[in-house]
C-alpha positions in Angstrom: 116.4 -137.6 -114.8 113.0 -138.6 -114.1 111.8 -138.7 -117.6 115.1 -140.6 -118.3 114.5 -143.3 -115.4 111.0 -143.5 -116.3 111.7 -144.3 -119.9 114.3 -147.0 -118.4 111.3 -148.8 -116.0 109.5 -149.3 -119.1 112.2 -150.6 -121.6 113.2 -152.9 -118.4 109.0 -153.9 -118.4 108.8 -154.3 -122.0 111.7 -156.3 -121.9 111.5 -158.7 -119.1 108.1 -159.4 -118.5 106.6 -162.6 -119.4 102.6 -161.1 -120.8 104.4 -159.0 -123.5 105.4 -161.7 -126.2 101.9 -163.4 -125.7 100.1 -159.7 -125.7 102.2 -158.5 -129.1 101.1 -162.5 -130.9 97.5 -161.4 -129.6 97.6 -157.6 -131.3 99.1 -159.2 -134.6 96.5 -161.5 -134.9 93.4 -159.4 -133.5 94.1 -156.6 -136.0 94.2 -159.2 -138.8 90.8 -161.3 -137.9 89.6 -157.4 -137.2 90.4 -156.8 -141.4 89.3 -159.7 -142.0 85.9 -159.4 -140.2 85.4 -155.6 -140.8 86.7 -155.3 -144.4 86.0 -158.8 -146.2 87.8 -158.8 -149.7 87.0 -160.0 -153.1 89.7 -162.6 -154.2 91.6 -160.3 -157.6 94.2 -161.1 -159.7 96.3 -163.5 -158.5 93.7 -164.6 -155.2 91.7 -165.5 -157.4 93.1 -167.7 -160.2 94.7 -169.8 -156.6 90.9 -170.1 -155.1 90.0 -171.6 -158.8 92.8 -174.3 -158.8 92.5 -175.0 -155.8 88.9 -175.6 -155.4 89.2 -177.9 -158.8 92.2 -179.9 -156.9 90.1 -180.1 -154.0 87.3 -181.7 -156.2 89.3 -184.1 -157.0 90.3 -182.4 -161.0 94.2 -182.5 -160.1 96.2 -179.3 -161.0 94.9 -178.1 -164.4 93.7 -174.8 -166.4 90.7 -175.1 -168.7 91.1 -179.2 -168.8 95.1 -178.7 -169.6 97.5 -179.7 -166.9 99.4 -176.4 -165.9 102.6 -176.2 -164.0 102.6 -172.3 -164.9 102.9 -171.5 -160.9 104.5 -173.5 -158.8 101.7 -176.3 -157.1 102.5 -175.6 -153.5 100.3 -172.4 -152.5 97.4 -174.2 -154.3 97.8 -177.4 -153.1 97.5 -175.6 -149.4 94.3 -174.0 -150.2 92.9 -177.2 -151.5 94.1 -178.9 -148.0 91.8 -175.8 -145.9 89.1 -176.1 -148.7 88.7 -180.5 -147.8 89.0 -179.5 -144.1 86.6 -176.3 -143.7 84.6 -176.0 -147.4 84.5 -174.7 -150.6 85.0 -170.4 -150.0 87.3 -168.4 -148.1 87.3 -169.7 -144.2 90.2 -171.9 -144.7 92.3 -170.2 -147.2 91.8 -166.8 -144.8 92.2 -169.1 -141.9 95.5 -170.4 -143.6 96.9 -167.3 -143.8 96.3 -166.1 -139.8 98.4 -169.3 -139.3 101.3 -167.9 -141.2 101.3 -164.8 -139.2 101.2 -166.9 -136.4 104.7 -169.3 -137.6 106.5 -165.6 -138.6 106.5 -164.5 -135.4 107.4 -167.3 -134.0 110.0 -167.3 -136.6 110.9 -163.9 -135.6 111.5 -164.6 -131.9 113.5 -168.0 -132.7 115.6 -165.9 -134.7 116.5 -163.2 -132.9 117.2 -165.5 -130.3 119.5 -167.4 -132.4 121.3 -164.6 -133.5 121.6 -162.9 -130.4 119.2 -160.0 -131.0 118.3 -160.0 -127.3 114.8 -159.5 -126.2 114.0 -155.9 -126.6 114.9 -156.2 -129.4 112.8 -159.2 -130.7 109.9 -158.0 -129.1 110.3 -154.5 -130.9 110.5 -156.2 -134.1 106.8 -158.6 -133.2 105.5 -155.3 -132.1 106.8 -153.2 -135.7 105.7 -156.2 -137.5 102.1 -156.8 -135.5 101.4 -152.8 -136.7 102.7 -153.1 -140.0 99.8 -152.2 -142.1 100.8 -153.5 -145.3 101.0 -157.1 -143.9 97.9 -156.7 -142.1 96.0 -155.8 -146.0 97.8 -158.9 -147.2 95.8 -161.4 -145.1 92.7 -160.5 -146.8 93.4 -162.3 -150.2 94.3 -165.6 -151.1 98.3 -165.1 -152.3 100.8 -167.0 -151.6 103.1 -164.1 -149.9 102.4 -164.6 -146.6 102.8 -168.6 -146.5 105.0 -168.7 -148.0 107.4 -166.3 -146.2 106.1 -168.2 -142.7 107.5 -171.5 -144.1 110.7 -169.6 -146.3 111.3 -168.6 -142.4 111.1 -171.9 -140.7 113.3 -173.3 -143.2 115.9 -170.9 -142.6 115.3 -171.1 -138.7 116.0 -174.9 -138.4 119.5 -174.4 -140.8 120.7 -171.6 -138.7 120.1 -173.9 -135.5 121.1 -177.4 -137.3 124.2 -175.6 -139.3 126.2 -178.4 -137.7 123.5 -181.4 -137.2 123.1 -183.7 -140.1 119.1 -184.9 -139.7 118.5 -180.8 -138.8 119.9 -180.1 -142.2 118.0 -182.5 -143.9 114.7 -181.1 -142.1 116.0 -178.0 -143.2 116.0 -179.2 -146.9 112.8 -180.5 -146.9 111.6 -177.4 -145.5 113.3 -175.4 -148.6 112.1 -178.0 -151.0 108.9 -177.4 -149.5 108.7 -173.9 -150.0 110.6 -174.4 -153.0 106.7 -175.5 -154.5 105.3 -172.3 -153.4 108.1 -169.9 -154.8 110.7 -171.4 -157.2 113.5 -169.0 -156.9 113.9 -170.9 -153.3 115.4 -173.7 -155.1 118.9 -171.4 -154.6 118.2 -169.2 -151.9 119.7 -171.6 -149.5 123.1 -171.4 -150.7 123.0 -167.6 -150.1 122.1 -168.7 -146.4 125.1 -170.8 -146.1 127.7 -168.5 -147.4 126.2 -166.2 -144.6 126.6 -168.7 -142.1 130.7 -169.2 -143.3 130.7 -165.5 -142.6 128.7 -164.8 -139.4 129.6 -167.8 -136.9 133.8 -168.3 -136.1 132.0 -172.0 -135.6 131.2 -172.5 -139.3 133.8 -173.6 -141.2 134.5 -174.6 -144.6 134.0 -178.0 -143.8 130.9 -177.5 -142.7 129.5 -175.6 -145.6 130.4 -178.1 -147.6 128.1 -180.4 -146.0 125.3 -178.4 -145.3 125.4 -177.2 -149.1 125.0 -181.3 -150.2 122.6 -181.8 -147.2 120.3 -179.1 -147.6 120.2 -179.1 -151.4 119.7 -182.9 -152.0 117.1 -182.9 -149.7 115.5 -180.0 -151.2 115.9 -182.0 -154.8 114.5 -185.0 -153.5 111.7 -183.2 -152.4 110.6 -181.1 -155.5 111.7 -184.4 -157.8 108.3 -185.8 -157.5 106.2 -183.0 -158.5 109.4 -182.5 -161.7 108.5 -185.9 -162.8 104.8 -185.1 -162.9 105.7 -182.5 -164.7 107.9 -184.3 -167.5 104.9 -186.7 -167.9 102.2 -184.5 -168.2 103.7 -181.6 -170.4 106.4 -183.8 -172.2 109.3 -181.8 -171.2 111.9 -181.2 -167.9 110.1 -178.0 -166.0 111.9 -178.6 -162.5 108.8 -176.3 -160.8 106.8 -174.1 -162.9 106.5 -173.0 -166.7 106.5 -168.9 -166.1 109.9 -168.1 -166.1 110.4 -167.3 -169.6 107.4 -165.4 -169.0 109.0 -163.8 -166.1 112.3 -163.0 -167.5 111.1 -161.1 -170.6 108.9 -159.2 -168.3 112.0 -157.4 -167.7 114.1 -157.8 -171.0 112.4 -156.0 -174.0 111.9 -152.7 -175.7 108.8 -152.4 -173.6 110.3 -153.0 -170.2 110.0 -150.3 -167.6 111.3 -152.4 -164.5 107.4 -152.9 -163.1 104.6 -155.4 -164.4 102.7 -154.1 -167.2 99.4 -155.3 -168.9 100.2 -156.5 -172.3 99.5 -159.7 -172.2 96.1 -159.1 -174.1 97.3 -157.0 -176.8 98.3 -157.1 -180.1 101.5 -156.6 -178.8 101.7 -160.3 -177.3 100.8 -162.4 -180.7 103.5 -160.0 -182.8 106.2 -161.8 -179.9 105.8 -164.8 -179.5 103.4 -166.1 -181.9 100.9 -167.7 -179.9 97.4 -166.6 -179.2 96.7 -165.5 -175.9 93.7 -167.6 -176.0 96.3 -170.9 -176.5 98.6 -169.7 -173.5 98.1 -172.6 -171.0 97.2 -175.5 -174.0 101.0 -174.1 -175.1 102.2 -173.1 -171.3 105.8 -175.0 -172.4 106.2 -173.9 -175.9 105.1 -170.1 -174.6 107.9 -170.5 -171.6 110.4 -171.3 -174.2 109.9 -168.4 -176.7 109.5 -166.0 -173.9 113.1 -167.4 -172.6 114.8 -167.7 -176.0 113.3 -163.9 -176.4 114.6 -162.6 -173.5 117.7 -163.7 -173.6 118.3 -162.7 -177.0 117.6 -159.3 -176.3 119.7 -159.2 -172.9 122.8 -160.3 -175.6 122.0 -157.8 -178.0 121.3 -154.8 -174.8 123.7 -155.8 -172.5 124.1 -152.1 -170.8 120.2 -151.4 -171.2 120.0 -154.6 -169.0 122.2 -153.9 -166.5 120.6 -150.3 -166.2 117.2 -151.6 -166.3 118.2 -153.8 -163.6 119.3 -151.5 -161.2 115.9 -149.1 -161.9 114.5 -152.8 -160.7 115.9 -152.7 -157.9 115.4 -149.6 -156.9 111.4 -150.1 -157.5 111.4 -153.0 -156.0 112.0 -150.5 -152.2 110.8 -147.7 -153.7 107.0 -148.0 -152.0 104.8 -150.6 -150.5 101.2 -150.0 -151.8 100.4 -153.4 -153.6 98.6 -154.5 -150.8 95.8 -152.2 -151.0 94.9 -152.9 -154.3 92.5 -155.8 -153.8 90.8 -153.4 -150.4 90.8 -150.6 -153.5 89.1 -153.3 -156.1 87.0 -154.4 -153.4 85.7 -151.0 -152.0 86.3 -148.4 -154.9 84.0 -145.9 -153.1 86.1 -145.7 -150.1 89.6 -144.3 -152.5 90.7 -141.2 -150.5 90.7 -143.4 -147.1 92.7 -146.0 -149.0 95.2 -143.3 -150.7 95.3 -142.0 -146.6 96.2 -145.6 -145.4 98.8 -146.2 -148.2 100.5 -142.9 -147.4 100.8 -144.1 -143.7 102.1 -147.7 -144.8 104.6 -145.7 -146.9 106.0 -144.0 -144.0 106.1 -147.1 -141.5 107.8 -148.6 -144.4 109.9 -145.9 -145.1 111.2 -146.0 -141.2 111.3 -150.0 -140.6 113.7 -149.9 -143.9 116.0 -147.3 -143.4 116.4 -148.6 -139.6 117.3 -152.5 -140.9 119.3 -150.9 -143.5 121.1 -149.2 -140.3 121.7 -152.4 -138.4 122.7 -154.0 -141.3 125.2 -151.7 -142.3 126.3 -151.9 -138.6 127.0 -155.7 -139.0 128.6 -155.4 -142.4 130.6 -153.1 -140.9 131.7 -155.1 -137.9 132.6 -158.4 -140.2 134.7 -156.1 -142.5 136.5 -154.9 -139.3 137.2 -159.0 -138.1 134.9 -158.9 -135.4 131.7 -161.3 -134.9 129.7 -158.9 -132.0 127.1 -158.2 -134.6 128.3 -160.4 -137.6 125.0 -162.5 -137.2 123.1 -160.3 -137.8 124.3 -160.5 -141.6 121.9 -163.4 -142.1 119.3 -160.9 -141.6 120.0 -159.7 -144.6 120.1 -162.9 -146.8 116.3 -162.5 -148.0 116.4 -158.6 -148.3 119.6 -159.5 -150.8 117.8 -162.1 -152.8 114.9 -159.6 -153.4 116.8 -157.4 -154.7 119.2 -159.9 -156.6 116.1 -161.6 -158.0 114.5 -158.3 -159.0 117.6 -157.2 -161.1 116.8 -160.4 -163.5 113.4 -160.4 -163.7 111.0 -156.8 -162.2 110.6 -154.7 -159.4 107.6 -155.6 -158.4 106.8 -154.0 -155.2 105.2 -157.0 -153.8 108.2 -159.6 -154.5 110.0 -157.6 -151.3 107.8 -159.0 -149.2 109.5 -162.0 -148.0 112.1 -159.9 -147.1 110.1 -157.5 -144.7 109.8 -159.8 -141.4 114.1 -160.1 -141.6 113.8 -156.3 -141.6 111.8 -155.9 -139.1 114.3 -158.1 -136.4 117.1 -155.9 -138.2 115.2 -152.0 -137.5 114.0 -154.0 -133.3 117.6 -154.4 -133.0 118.6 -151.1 -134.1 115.5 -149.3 -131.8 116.7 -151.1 -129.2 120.0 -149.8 -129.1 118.4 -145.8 -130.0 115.8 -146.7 -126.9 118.4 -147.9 -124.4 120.8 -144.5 -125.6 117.6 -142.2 -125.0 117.3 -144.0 -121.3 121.0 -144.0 -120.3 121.1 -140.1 -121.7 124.4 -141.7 -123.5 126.1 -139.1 -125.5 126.4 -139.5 -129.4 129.8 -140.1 -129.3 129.6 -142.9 -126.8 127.2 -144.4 -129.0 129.3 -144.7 -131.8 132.3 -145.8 -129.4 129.8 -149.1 -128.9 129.0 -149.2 -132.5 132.8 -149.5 -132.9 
């Protein structure tokens, strides 16, 4: 009983007192700066073609590749780091700086949602603390990708339309938000529609009506927000590219004899000029004409392989939750000496990974569940799932890259703090297991 009440003082602690949410926004960002500080990382890959763009649109160049106006990733991410390069410098400071901000606006995302959806506290401030350890998202703030801003912003955006579901000027904020984040990741440019159907099915409040107007609200905003940068893009590369120029590219990653589900490195072989005809060495002069073939390609074969598709697609989604270890790649590129310690930290990260999925899938499954049944107790919690479902939707058409779940891990997180709330108040109480699935009923 002591061991039981004692447990119960500290929930109660955790739970109530005022230092904790302040404290868990400290530890987040302190382990960050301390990776950051400590283990200072090349920019690779991706990092690095950002830092290039951006540096050229921060001099004044505009967004181009090799003097040739590129619209082959969406111009938002880029346009960000050149905004921290004019205010700190050429370098990393603001781009690193940029993405400790992030953190920052996710869990503050985090704690406005679970607020909003009825989480409760301990539960919120389980999920900052799951999310403030998580070591994959801690490697992340070392490079220069877009993941983590634009997941803070994807956040916001669905934040102000779960408030404003039924406030005119909050849905239009909440438009311009997804337009917004719409230029750092183009698959936004539906997501929000997935967030409103949600809505219709989580809150007795929301009605048809409603959804109505929120979907011509939110997604006319979000149109008149990417328009500007679509009509650049009709003007400089001579064709309609609402966003970017890499979705053909994209789509027949995962729609050819070749395809395995992941990313693989074929772009420089002879492999690449025996599909779509164009030199590798003319890919961004021919960025439009390449996003065409690549499209035409890919959809041709997905008409002539339409069960090797759909099988392909579900071994895509099944990669895309199947392990978390892109992260470490640029601290592995970056300190190749130091591989066993990074092969120990990955297995670590798969574990944590491993246990924060399989408790969100829990509470998820809780509030499907409880909607199926007609009841709303839990039925918020559905939106938690809206990005985890988009993932996995998005990964079917195009790969399972490990690194596109992302976005989808901070909803997780407020899904697995609810659901070790509930297991740390059972433990406390000493509440039978049938009891606890009488209040899971």
């Amino acid at each position: 009983m002591t061991a039981s009440r004692s447990l119960g003082t500290r929930i109660a602690v955790f739970e109530t007192s005022l230092w904790v949410v302040p404290a868990l926004f400290a530890l987040a960002l302190l382990l960050r700066l301390a990776l950051l500080v400590l283990l200072p990382q090349d920019a690779v890959s991706d990092g690095e073609w950002y830092i290039v763009r951006a540096a050229e649109m921060a001099r004044g160049m505009g967004y181009q590749e090799a003097g040739y106006p590129t619209a082959f990733w969406p111009v938002g991410y880029p346009a960000l780091l050149a905004g921290s390069m004019m205010l700190f410098g050429p370098g990393l400071f603001g781009p690193l700086l940029l993405n400790l901000v992030s953190v920052a606006v996710i869990l503050g995302a985090i704690v406005w949602l679970g607020r909003l959806l009825g989480a409760g506290p301990l539960a919120t401030r389980l999920a900052l603390l799951l999310y403030a350890l998580y070591p994959a998202h801690i490697a992340y703030v070392g490079q220069p990708c877009s993941e983590t801003a634009s997941t803070a912003l994807s956040m916001v955006a669905v934040v102000a339309l779960i408030a404003g579901r039924k406030n005119s000027l909050a849905l239009i904020a909440a438009g311009a938000l997804f337009g917004l984040a719409t230029l750092m990741r183009a698959q936004m440019l539906v997501f929000p529609l997935g967030v409103i159907v949600a809505l219709l099915l989580s809150f007795r409040d929301f009605r048809w009506r409603d959804a109505l107007r929120a979907v011509v609200l939110v997604q006319v905003t979000l149109a008149a927000v990417v328009l500007p940068w679509t009509l650049r893009n009709g003007e400089r590369m001579g064709t309609f590219v609402p966003v970017s120029t890499n979705g053909g590219v994209a789509l027949f990653y995962g729609a050819n004899d070749r395809a395995t589900g992941d990313w693989f490195a074929w772009e420089r072989t002879p492999y690449w000029d025996e599909m779509v005809g164009i030199p590798y060495s003319q890919r961004v002069a021919q960025q439009v004409e390449l996003d065409r073939r690549f499209k035409a390609r890919a959809i041709a074969w997905i008409a002539a392989h339409p069960a090797q598709w759909s099988l392909l697609g579900v071994r895509k989604m099944a990669m895309l939750w199947l392990k978390d270890s892109d992260a470490f790649w640029s601290l592995e590129k970056t300190y190749p000496d130091r591989s066993t310690a990074w092969r120990v930290v990955q297995g670590v990260d798969q574990l944590y990974y491993m246990a924060l999925v399989g408790l969100g899938l829990f509470a998820l499954g809780v509030a499907v569940r409880d909607r199926l049944r007609g009841r709303f107790d839990h039925a918020p919690l559905l939106l938690l799932g809206c990005m985890p479902a988009f993932a996995t939707l998005t990964a079917f058409g195009f790969t399972g890259q490990t690194r596109y779940h992302y976005p989808a891990m901070p909803f997780l997180i407020l899904a697995a703090g609810w659901m070790l709330a509930l297991l740390l108040r059972r433990l406390a109480a000493r509440v039978p297991a049938r009891r606890l699935r009488a209040r899971l009923a």
